[in-house]
C-alpha positions in Angstrom: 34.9 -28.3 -33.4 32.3 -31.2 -34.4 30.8 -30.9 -30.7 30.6 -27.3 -31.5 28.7 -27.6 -34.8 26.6 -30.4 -33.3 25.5 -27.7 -31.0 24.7 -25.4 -33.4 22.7 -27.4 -35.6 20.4 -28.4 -32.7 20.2 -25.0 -31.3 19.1 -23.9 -35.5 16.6 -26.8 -35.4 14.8 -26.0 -32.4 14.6 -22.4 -33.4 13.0 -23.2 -36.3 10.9 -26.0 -34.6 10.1 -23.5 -31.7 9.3 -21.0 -34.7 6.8 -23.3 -36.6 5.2 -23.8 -33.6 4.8 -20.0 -32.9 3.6 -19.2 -36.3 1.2 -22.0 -37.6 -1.7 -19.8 -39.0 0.5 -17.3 -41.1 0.5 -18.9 -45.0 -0.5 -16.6 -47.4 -4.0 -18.9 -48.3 -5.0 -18.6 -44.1 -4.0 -15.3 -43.6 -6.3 -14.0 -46.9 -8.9 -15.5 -45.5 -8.3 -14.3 -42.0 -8.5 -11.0 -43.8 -11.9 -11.1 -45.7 -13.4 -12.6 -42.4 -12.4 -9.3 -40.9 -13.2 -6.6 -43.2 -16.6 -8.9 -43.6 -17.5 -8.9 -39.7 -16.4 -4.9 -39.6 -18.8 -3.9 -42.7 -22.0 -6.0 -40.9 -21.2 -4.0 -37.7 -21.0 -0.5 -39.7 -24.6 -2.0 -41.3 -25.8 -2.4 -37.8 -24.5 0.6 -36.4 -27.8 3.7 -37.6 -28.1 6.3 -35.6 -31.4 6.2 -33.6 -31.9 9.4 -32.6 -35.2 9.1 -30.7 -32.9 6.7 -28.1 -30.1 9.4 -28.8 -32.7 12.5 -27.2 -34.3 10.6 -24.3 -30.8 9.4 -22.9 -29.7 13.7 -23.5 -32.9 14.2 -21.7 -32.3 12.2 -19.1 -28.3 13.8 -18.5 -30.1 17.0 -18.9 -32.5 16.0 -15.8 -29.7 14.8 -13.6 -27.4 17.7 -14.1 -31.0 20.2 -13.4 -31.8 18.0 -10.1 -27.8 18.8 -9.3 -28.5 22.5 -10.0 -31.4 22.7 -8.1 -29.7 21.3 -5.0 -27.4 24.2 -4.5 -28.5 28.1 -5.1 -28.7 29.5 -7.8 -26.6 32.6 -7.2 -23.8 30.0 -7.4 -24.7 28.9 -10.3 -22.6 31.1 -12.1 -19.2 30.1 -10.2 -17.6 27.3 -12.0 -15.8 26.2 -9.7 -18.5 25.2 -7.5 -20.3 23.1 -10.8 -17.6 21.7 -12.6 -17.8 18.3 -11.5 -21.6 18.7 -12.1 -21.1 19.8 -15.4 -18.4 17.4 -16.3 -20.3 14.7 -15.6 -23.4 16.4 -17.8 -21.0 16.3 -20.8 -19.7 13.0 -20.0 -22.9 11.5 -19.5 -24.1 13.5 -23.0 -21.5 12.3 -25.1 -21.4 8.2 -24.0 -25.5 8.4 -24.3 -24.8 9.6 -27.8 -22.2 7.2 -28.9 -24.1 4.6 -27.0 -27.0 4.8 -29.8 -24.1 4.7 -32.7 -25.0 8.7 -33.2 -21.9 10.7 -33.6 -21.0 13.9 -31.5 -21.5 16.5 -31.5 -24.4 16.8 -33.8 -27.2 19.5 -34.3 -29.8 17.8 -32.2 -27.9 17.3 -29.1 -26.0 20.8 -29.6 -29.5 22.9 -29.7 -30.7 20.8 -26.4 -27.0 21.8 -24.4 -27.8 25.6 -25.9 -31.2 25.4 -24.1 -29.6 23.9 -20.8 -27.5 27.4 -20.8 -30.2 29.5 -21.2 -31.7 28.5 -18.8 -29.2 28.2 -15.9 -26.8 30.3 -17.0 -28.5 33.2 -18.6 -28.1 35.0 -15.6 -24.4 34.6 -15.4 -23.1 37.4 -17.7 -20.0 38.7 -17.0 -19.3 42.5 -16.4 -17.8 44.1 -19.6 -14.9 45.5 -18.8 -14.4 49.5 -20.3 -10.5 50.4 -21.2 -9.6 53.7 -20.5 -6.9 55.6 -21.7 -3.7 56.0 -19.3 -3.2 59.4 -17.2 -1.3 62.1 -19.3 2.1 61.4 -17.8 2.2 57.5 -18.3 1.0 58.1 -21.5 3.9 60.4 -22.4 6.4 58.4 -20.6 5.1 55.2 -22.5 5.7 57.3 -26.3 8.7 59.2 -25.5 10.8 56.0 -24.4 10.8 54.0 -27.7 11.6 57.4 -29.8 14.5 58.2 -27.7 15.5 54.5 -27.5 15.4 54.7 -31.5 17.6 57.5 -31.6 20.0 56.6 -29.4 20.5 53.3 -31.3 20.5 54.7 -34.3 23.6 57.3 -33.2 25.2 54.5 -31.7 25.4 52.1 -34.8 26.0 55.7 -36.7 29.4 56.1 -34.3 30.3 52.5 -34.0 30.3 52.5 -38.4 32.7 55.2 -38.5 34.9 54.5 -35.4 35.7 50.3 -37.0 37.2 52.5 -40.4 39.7 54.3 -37.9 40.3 51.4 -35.9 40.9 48.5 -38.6 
């Protein structure tokens, strides 16, 4: 049993050597510091980080130009199928969005909305779809389509109506 205690206060001693050694920075003094270091490096970067818009519009122009030049390439009667410009226009918004954040401006915002507003009107102006008129069914459907639920509802009704008077003979 000594052997076996021996053992155990070895295997407790390099746990907590092992431990020490894992851990050396962690007193409360170091990590409070470690803290105020941290909030005082992330409030200079927020300092730095201003919005410059006239960076912010040239990089939009620029996506704006690449994604026209990709237009351009194909014709412009399939310019309305999306299919055939998605991965153009994915990469427009992609390439819209990390020019913005790039310059520390958020997105969306007004400036860069109005400019992707423009970009539709004037590729995609054309593209309306057809509107679609509704029309009332033929007189037969329609008929079929009101008498069902009525007679469903009566017949349900007559059913629970039989059913409540057939359980007082039966229990």
């Amino acid at each position: 049993m000594d052997k076996d205690a021996l053992l155990l206060v070895q295997f407790l001693a390099f746990a907590v050597w092992g431990n020490s050694l894992l851990t050396p920075g962690l007193a409360a003094k170091d990590f409070a510091n470690s803290q105020n270091q941290l909030q005082s490096n992330q409030s200079d970067e927020k300092n730095l980080r201003i919005c410059n818009g006239t960076a912010m519009l040239e990089k939009v122009y620029w996506c704006g130009d690449l994604f026209a030049s990709q237009l351009n390439e194909m014709n412009s009667s399939d310019w309305c199928n999306f299919t055939l410009i998605a991965d153009d226009y994915s990469s427009f918004s992609f390439c819209m969005e990390f020019s913005t954040e790039s310059v520390f401006c958020y997105w969306p915002n007004p400036q860069v909305e109005s400019y992707v507003i423009n970009i539709h009107k004037l590729f995609f102006s054309n593209c309306t779809s057809e509107i679609l008129m509704y029309q009332d069914p033929p007189d037969n459907i329609l008929f079929a389509l009101i008498a069902v639920p009525i007679c469903l509802t009566v017949v349900v009704i007559a059913v629970v109506v039989w059913c409540s008077k057939r359980s007082d003979v039966l229990v």
